[in-house]
VEXGUMAR-439457 format. One line per 8 residues: their letters; for each residue x, y, z of C-alpha. Coordinates in pm, 1 decimal. Layout:
REM VEXGUMAR-439457
a) X/Y/Z ~ ... $
This chain:
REM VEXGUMAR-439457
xxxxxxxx) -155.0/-3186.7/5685.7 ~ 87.9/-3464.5/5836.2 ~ 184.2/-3278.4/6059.2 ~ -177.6/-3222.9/6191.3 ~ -258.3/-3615.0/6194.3 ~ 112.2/-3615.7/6414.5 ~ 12.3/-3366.3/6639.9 ~ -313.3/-3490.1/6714.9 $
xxxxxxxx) -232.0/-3885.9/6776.7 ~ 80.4/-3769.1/6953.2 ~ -168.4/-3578.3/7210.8 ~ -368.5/-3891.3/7214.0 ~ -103.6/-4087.4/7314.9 ~ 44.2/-3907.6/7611.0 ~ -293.4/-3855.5/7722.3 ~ -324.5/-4302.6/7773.4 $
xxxxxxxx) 11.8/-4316.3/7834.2 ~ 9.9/-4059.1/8145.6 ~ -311.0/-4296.3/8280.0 ~ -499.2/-3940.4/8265.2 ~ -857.3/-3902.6/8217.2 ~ -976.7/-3788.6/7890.8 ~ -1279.1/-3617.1/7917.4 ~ -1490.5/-3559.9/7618.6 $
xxxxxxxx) -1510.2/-3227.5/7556.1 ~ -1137.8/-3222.0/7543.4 ~ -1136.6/-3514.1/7248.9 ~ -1442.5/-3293.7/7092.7 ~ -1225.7/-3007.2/7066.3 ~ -967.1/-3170.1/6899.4 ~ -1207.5/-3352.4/6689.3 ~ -1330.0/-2973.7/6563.7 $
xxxxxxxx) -1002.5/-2832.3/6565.2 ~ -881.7/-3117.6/6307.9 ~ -1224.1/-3049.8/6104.7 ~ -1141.9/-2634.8/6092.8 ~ -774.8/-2705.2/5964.6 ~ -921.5/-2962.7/5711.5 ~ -1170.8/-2661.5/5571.1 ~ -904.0/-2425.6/5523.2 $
xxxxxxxx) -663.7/-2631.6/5335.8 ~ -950.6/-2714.0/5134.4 ~ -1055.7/-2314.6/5056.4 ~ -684.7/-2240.8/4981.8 ~ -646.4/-2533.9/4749.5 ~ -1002.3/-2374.1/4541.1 ~ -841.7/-2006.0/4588.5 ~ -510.4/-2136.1/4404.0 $
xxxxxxxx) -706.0/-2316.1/4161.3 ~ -964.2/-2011.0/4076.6 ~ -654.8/-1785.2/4055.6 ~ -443.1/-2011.7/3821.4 ~ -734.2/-2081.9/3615.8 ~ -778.7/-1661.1/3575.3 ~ -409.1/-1610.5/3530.5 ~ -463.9/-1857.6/3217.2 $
xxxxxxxx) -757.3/-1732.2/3091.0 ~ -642.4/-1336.2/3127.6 ~ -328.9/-1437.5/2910.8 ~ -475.9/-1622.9/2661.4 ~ -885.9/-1558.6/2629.4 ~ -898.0/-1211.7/2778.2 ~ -867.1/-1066.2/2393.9 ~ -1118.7/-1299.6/2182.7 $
xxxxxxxx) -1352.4/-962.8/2246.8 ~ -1113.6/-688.2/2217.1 ~ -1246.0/-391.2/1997.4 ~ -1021.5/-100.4/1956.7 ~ -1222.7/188.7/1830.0 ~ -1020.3/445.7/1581.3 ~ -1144.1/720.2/1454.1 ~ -1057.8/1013.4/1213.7 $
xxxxxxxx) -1130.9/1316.0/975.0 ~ -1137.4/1205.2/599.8 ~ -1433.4/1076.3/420.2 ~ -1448.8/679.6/322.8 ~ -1268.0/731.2/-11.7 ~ -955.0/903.3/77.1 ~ -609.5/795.6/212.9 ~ -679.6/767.0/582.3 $
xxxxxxxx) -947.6/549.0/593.3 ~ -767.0/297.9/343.9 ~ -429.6/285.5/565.0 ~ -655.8/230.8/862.9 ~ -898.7/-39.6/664.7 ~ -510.6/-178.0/622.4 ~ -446.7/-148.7/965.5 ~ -725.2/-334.6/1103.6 $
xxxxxxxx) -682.3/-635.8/844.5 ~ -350.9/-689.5/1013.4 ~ -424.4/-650.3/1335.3 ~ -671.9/-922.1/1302.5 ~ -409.8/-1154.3/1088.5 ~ -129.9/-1090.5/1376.6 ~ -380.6/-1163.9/1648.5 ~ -560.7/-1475.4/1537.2 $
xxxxxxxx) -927.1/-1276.5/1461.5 ~ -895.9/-1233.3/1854.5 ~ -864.1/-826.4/1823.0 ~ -1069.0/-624.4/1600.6 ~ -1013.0/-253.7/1530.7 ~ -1410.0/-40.0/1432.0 ~ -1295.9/265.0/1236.9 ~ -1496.8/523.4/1214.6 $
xxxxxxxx) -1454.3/842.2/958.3 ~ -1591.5/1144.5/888.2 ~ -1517.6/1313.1/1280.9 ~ -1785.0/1100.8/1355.9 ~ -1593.8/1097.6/1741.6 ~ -1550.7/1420.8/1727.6 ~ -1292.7/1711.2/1522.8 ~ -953.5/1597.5/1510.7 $
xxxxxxxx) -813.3/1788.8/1844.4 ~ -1156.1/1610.8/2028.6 ~ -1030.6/1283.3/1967.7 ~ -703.6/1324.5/2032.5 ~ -838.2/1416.0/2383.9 ~ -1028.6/1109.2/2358.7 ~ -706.1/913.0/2409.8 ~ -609.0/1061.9/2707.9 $
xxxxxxxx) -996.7/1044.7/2830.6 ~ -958.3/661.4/2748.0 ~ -1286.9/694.5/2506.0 ~ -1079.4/613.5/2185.6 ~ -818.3/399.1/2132.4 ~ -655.9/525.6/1777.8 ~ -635.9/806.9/1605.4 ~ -467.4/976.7/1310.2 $
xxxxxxxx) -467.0/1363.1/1327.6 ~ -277.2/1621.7/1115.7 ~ 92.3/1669.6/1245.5 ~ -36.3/2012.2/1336.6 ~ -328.8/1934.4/1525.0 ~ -112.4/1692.7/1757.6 ~ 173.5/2002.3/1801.2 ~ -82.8/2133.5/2072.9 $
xxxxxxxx) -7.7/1822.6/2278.7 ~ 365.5/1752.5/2171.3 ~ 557.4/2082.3/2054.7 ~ 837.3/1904.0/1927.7 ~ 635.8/1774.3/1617.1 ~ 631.5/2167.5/1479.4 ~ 896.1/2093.3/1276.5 ~ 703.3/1920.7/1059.1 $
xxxxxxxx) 459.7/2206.5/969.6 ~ 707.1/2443.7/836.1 ~ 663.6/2542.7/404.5 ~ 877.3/2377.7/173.1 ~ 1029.8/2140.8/402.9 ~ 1076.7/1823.1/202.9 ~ 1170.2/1805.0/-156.2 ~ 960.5/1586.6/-223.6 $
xxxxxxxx) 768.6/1201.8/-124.7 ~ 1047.9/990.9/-80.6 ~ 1228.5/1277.1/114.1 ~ 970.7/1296.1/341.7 ~ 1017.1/912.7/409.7 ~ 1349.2/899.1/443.9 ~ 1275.5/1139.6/759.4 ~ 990.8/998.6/879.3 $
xxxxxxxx) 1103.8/653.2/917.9 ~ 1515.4/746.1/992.4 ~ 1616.9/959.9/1326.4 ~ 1408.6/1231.1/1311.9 ~ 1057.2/1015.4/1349.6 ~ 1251.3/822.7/1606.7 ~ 1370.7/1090.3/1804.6 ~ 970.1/1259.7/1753.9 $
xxxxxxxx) 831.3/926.9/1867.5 ~ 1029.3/983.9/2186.6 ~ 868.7/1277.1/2208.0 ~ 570.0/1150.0/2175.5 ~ 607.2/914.1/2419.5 ~ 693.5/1126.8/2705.6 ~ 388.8/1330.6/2648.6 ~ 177.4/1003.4/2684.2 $
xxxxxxxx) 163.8/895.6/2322.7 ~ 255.3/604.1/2143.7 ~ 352.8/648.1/1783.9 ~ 219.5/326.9/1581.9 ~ 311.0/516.6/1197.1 ~ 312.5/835.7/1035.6 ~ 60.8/822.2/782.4 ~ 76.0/1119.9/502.5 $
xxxxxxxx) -165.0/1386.1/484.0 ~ -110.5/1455.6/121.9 ~ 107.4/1735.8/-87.9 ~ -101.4/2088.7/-14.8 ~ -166.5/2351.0/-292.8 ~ -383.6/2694.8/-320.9 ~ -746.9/2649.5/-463.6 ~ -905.3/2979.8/-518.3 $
xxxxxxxx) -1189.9/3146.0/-696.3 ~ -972.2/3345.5/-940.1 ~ -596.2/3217.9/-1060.4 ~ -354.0/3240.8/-874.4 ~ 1.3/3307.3/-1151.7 ~ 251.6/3403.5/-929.8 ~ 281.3/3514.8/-551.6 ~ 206.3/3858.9/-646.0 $
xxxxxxxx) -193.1/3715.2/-676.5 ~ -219.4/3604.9/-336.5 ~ -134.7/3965.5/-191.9 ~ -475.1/3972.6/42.2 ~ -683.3/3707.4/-56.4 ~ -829.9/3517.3/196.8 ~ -694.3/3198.1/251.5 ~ -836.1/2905.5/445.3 $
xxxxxxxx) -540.7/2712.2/648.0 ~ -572.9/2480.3/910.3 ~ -581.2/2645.0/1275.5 ~ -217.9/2536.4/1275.4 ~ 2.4/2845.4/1382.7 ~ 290.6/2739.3/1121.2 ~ 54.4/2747.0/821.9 ~ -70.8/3072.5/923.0 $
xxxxxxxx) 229.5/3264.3/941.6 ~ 303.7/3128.3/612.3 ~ 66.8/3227.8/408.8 ~ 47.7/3621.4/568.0 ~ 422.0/3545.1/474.1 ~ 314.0/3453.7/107.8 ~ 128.1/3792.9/126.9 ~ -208.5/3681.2/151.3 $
xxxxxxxx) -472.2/3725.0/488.6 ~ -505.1/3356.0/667.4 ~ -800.0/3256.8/785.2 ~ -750.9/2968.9/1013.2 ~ -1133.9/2885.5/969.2 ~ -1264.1/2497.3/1094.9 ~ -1290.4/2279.7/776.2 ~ -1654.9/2188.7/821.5 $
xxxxxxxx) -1709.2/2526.0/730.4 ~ -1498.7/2568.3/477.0 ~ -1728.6/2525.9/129.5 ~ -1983.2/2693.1/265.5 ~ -1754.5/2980.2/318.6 ~ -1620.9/2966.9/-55.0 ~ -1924.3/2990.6/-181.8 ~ -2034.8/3270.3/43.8 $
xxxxxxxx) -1754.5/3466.2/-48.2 ~ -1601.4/3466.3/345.4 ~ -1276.9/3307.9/208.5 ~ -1115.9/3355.5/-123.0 ~ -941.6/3046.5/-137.4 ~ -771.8/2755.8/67.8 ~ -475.5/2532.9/49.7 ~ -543.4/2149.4/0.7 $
xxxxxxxx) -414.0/1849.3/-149.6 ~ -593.8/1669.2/-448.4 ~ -780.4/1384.2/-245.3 ~ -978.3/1603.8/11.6 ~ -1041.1/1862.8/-290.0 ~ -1213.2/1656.2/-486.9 ~ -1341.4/1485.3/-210.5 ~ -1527.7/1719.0/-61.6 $
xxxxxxxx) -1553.0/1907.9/-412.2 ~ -1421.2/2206.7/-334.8 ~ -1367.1/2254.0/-702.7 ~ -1743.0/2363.2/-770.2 ~ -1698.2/2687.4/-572.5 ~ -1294.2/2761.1/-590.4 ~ -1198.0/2641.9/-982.9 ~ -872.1/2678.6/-971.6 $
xxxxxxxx) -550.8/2506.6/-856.4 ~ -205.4/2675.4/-782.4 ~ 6.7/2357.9/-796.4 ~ 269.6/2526.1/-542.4 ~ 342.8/2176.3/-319.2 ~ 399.0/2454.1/-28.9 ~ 438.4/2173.2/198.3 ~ 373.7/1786.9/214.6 $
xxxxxxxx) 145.3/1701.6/546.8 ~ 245.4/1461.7/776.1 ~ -20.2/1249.0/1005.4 ~ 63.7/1090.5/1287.8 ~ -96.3/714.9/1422.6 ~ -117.7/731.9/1747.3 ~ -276.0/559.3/2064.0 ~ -258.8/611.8/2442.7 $
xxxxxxxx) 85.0/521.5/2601.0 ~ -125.4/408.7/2918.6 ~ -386.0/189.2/2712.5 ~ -113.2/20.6/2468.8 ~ 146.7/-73.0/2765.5 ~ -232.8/-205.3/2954.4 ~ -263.3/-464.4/2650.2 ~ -63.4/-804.6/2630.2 $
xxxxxxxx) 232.4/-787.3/2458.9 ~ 124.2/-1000.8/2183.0 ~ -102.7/-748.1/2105.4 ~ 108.4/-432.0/2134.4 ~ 328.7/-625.8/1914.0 ~ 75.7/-670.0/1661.4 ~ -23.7/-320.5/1652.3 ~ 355.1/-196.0/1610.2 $
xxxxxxxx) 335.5/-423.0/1279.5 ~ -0.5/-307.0/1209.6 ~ 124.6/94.3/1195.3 ~ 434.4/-20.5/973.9 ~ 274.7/-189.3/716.3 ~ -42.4/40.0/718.6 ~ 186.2/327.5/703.8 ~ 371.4/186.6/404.0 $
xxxxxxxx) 22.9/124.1/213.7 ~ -149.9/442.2/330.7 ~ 166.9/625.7/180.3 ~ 130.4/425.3/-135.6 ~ -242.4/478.3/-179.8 ~ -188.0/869.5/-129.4 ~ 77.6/887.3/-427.7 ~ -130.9/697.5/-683.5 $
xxxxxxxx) -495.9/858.9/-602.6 ~ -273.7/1207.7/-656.9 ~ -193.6/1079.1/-966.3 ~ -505.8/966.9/-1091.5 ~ -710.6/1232.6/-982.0 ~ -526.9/1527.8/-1130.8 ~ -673.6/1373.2/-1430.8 ~ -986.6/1330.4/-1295.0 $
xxxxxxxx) -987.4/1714.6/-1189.8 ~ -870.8/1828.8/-1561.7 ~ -1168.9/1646.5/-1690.1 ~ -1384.4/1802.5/-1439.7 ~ -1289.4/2144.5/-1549.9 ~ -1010.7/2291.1/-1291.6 ~ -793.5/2477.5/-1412.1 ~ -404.9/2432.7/-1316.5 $
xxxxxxxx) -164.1/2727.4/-1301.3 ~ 230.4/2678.7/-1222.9 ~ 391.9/2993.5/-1019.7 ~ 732.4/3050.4/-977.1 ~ 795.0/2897.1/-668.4 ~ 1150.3/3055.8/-574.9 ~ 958.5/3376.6/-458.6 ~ 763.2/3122.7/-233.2 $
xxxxxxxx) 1061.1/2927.5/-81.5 ~ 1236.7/3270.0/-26.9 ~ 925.6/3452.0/212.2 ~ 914.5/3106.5/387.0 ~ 1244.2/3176.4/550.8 ~ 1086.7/3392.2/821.6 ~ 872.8/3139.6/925.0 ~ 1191.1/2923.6/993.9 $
xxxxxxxx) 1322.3/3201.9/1192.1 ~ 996.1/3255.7/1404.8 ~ 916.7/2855.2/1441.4 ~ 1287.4/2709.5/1462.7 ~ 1277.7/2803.5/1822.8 ~ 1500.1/2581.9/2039.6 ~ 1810.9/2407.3/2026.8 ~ 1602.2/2081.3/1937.4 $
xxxxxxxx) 1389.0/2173.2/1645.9 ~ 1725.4/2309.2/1489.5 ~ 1933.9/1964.5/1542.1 ~ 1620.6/1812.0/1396.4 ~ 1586.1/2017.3/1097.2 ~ 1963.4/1989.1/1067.7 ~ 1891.0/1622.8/1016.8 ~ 1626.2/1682.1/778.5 $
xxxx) 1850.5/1856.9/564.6 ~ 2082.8/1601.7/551.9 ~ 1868.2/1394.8/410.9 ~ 1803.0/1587.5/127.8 $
């Protein structure tokens, strides 16, 4: 701007000083050329302004009305909607009350391979499928659907939160997930309509199993006929008679009372089912970091509590199924571990999943 008012009384000047003639519309047009550059400083000076004030507001206000939407399969009384009920609450605490996280159960958004989808589409923001339902979209996580893999609980944490989930998370990540905590899906058992005493009862019955190719080929391995049928059908289908029996773990059983049409329980632990919390890559790395942050935190501890919660409803409602009338049967399970080896021969198929379990046994 000085240098305007400079150039403009210099060009006065030389014009008196010269003795020329200064004719009007010559000091008009530098009248309206001084007026033009005096508009434009003043429209940059509101563009800088308007764009500082945005820059503030996107990094600080932008997230007072953030609502993440997550959705999954389980009722309101089981495991998954507890971790995520945790989830939420810190979310909220790590934000300020400035994000908010609407969960909604029950495949309300859709069966659990639909809303994994729905990340990708961008019309969900969390899920928390079965290990095996997630496989589809990251093959690397098959390792984690194979019988009698863990020993037990705290074996299955030790791998979950050491190398192996880090390595899976990886995984994950390069197939446009982000891993926010593996959640458990609970330890699985055989309910049938007649009791099952050993392996030799199994030999073709048919067994509900998830459509997960792993849990298939184990239980034609076990001897019996698996019917990969959708779980929306499934009592319907025990008490037609279509299926014999299914595997399950205690919460969704009683849940969902299975236990009026398929009595009894073959406590076999035949494998313990891992779920994984996931979002988006794209829409978490599109969110400020203090928010990213707060939803790493948010899987951790919900993880840890979901995990918790699973172990003592397990607990608790064995004795609530006793009372209810199921009966419990104990096979021998070495006959069980010992058929499971072909489906680590058919599903340990790379150089990868065999490092990993190699790992997994380590941990033993």
């Amino acid at each position: 701007m000085q240098t305007l008012y400079f150039t403009l009384f210099w060009s006065v000047e030389i014009i008196f000083h010269e003795g020329l003639l200064v004719d009007s519309w010559y000091t008009s047009g530098l009248q309206m050329m001084y007026q033009r550059q005096k508009e434009i400083m003043m429209k940059k000076s509101i563009a800088v302004g308007i764009i500082a004030l945005a820059s503030i507001y996107s990094t600080s206000s932008w997230a007072e009305s953030l609502v993440l939407r997550a959705g999954h399969s389980a009722n309101l009384s089981e495991p998954y909607q507890k971790g995520l009920e945790k989830f939420a609450e810190v979310v909220e605490r790590e934000t300020n009350g400035e994000v908010t996280v609407q969960i909604f159960p029950n495949n309300q958004l859709g069966n659990e391979r639909e809303m994994i989808e729905g990340l990708l589409l961008g019309t969900l923001d969390i899920t928390v499928p079965t290990n095996g339902v997630l496989t589809n979209f990251v093959s690397e996580l098959s390792i984690f659907d194979l019988p009698f893999l863990f020993d037990d609980r705290q074996h299955m944490y030790r791998v979950m939160d050491g190398e192996v989930g880090e390595r899976l998370a990886d995984s994950m990540q390069d197939n446009g997930f982000k891993l926010l905590g593996f959640y458990e899906a609970g330890v699985r058992h055989i309910v049938t309509q007649e009791p099952v005493n050993s392996i030799e009862d199994l030999e073709r019955q048919r067994i509900r199993t998830m459509q997960i190719p792993a849990h298939v080929a184990s239980f034609n391995a076990f001897g019996a006929n698996a019917s990969p049928l959708a779980y929306s059908e499934l009592y319907a289908a025990l008490e037609a008679g279509v299926v014999d029996g299914a595997e399950a773990a205690f919460t969704n059983y009683q849940a969902q009372r299975f236990y009026e049409v398929a009595p009894y329980l073959a406590e076999v632990s035949w494998t313990t089912l891992v779920a994984d919390l996931v979002m988006s890559e794209d829409r978490f790395q599109s969110l400020p970091e203090n928010v990213q942050q707060a939803l790493m935190t948010a899987g951790k501890e919900s993880a840890q509590y979901e995990r918790q919660v699973y172990a003592e409803m397990d607990a608790r409602i064995r004795e609530e199924l006793l009372s209810a009338g199921v009966e419990f049967t104990q096979p021998e399970l070495e006959p069980f571990r010992e058929r499971s080896q072909a489906v680590y021969s058919e599903f340990v198929d790379t150089d990868q999943k065999q490092e990993l379990l190699d790992v997994i046994e380590q941990l033993r």
